[in-house]
ZAMAR-760744 format. One record per residue: residue number from 0; chain; z, x, y of N, C-alpha, C in turn. Coordinates in steps of 0.05 Angstrom, whole numbers, plus 5000, padded with zeros to 4 digits. Layout:
{site NUM,A,{Z,X,Y},{Z,X,Y},{Z,X,Y}}
...
This chain:
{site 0,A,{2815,8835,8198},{2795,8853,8188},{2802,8881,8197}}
{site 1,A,{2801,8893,8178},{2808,8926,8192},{2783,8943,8205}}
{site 2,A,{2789,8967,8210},{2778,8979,8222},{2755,9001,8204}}
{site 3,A,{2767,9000,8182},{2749,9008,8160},{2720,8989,8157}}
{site 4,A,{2721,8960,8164},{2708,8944,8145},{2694,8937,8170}}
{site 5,A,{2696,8940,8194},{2680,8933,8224},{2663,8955,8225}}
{site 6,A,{2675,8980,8216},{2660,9000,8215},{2637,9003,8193}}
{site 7,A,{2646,8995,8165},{2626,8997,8153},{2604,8958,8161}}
{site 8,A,{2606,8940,8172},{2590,8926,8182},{2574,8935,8200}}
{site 9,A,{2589,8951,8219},{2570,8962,8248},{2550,8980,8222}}
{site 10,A,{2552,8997,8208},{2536,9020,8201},{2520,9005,8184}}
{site 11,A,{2525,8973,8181},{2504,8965,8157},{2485,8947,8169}}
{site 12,A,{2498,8938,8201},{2481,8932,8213},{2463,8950,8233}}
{site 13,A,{2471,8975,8238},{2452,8998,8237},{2424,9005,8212}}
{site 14,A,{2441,9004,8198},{2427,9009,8171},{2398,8993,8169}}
{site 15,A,{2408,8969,8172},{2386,8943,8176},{2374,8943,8191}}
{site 16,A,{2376,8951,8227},{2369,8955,8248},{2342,8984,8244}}
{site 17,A,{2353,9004,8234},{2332,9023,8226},{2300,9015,8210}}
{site 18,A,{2317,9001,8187},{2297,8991,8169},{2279,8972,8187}}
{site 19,A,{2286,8960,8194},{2271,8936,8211},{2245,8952,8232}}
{site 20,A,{2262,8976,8243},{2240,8989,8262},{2224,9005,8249}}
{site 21,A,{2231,9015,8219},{2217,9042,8209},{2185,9016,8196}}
{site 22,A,{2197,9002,8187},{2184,8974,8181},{2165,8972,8204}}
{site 23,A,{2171,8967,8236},{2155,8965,8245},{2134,8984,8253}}
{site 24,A,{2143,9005,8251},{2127,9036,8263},{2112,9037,8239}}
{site 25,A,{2119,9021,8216},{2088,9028,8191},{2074,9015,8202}}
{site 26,A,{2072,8987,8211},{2061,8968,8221},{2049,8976,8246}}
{site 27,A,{2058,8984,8264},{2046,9003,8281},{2018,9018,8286}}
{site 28,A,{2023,9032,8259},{2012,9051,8249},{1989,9048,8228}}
{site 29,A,{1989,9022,8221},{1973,9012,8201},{1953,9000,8228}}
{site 30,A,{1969,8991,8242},{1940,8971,8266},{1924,8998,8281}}
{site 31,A,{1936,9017,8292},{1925,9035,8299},{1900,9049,8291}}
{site 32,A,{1910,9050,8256},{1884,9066,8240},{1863,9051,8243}}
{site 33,A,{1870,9020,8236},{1857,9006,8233},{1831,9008,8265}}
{site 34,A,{1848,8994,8285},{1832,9002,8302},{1824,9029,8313}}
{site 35,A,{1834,9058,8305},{1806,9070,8297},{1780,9071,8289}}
{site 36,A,{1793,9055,8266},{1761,9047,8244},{1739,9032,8253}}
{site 37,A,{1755,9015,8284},{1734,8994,8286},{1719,9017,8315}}
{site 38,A,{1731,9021,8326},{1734,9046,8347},{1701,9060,8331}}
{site 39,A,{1708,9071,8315},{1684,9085,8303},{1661,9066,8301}}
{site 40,A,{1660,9052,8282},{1652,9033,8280},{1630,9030,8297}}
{site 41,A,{1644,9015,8330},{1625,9008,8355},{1614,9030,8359}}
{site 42,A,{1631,9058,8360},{1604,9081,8371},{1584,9085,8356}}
{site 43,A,{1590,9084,8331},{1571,9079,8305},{1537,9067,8310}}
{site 44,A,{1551,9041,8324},{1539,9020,8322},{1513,9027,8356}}
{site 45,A,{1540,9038,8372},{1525,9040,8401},{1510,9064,8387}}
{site 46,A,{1504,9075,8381},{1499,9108,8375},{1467,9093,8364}}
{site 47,A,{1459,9073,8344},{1447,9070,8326},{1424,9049,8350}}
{site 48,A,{1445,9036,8369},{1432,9013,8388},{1408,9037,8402}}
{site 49,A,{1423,9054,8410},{1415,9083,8425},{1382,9092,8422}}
{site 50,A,{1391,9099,8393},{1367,9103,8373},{1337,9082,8376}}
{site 51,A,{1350,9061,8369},{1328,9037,8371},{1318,9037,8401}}
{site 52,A,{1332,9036,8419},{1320,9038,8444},{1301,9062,8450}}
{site 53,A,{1319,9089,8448},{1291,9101,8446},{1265,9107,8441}}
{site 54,A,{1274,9100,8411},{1245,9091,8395},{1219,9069,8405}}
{site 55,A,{1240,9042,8419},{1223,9022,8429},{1213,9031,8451}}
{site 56,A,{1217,9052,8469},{1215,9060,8487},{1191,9083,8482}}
{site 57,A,{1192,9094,8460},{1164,9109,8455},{1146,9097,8439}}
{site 58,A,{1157,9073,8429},{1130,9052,8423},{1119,9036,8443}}
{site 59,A,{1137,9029,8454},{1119,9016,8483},{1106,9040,8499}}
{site 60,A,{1110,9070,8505},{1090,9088,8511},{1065,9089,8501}}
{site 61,A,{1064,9090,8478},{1056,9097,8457},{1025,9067,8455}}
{site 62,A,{1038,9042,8460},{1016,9018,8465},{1007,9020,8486}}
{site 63,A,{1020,9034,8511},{1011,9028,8540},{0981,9048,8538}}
{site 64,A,{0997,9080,8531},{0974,9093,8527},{0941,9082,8511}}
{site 65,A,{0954,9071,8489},{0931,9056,8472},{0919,9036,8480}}
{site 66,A,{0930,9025,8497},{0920,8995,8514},{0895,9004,8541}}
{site 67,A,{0915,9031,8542},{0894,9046,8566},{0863,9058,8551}}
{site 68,A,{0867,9072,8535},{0840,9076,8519},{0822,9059,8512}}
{site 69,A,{0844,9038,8500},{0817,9013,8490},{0811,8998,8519}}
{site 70,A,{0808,9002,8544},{0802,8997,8562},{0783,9014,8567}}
{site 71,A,{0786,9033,8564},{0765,9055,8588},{0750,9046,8557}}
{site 72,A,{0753,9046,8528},{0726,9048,8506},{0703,9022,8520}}
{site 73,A,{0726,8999,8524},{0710,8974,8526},{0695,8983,8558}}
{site 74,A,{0704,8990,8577},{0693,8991,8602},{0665,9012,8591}}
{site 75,A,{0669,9028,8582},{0648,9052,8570},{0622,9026,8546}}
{site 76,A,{0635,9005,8544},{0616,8990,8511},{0606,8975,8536}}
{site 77,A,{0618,8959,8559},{0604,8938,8580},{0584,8952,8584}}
{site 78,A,{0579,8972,8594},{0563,8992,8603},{0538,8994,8597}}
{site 79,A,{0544,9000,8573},{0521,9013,8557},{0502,8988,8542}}
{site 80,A,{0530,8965,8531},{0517,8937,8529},{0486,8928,8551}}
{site 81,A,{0502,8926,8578},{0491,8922,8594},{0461,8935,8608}}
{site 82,A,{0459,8951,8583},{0426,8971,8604},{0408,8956,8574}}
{site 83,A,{0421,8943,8559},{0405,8920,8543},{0393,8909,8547}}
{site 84,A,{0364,8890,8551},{0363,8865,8559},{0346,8855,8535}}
{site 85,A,{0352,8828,8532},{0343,8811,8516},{0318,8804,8523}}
């Protein structure tokens, strides 16, 4: 085999060797975006969890306070019930 024909094998197995990596760096690059997307995604998701907590957090204020009023109303109705008599 000459030296012509080792040479053009080495450069075609170069050749192949490139393709194979440029191949993998799409691949790469495709998982990456991808997990971006999911990346977003969870903060998305935490961002939204966030939300709901807060909210439950000023609806449970929001009952405690109201739980407190209809207490002092009823303590204020025993009261007044009570100077009743049958």
């Amino acid at each position: 085999m000459s030296m012509a024909s080792k040479a053009r094998e080495s450069l075609n197995a170069i050749l192949t060797s490139v393709g194979q990596i440029q191949d993998m760096n799409t691949q790469i690059a495709t998982a990456a975006e991808e997990q971006n997307a999911v990346a977003q995604e969870i903060n998305q998701s935490v961002i939204e969890v966030n939300g709901l907590a807060k909210a439950t957090n000023e609806n449970a204020e929001s009952t405690e306070h109201s739980t407190k009023q209809l207490s002092s109303v009823m303590e204020s109705l025993s009261e007044i019930t009570g100077k009743f008599k049958l």
